[in-house]
C-alpha positions in Angstrom: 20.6 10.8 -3.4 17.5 8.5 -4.1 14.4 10.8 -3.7 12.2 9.1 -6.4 11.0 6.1 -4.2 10.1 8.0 -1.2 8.6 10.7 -2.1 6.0 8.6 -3.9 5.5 6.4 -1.0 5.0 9.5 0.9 0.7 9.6 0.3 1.1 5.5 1.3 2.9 6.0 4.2 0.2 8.9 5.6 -2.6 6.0 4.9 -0.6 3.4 6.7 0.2 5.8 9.6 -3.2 7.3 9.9 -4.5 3.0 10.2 -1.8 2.5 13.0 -2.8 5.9 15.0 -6.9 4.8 15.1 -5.0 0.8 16.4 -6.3 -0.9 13.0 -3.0 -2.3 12.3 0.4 -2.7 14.2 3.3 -0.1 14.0 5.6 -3.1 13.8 3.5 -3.8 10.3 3.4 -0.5 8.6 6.3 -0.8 6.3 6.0 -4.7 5.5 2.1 -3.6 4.5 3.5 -0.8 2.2 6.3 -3.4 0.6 3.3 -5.5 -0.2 1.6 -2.3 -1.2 4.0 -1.6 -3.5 4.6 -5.3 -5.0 0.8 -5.1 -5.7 0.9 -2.0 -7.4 4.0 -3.2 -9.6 2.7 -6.4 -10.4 -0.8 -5.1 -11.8 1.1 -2.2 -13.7 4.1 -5.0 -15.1 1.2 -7.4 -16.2 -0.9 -4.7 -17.4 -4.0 -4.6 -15.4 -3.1 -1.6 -13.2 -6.5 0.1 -14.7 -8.6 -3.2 -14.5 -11.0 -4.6 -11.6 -11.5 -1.9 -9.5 -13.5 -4.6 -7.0 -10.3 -6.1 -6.6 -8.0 -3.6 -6.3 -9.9 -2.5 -3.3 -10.6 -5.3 -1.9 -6.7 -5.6 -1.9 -6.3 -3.0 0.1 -8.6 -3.1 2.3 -7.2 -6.7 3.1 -3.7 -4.8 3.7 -5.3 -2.5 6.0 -6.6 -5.2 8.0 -4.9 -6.9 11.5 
């Protein structure tokens, strides 16, 4: 059994909720948000810039979060 994925996502996934429960984004979007989420995540760590630009890595999210 696979537990490595989601219980990582597991913090994500109480963000994501928490935005849906206060109506700042749609149910029907919370797991395509966290897939981008993710992608994000992978493709700062894979081209080594996880660390860099905090500005944009929040600005990132915050676009996520958004409707």
């Amino acid at each position: 059994e696979n537990r490595f994925l989601p219980e990582r996502l597991e913090p994500i996934r109480i963000v994501f909720a928490r935005a849906v429960a206060r109506g700042e984004i749609a149910a029907s979007e919370a797991e395509d948000r966290i897939a981008l989420w993710v992608g994000f995540n992978w493709y700062r760590m894979l081209t080594e810039r996880i660390g860099d630009d905090a500005a944009t890595i929040r600005r990132v999210m915050v676009m996520l979060a958004k409707r």
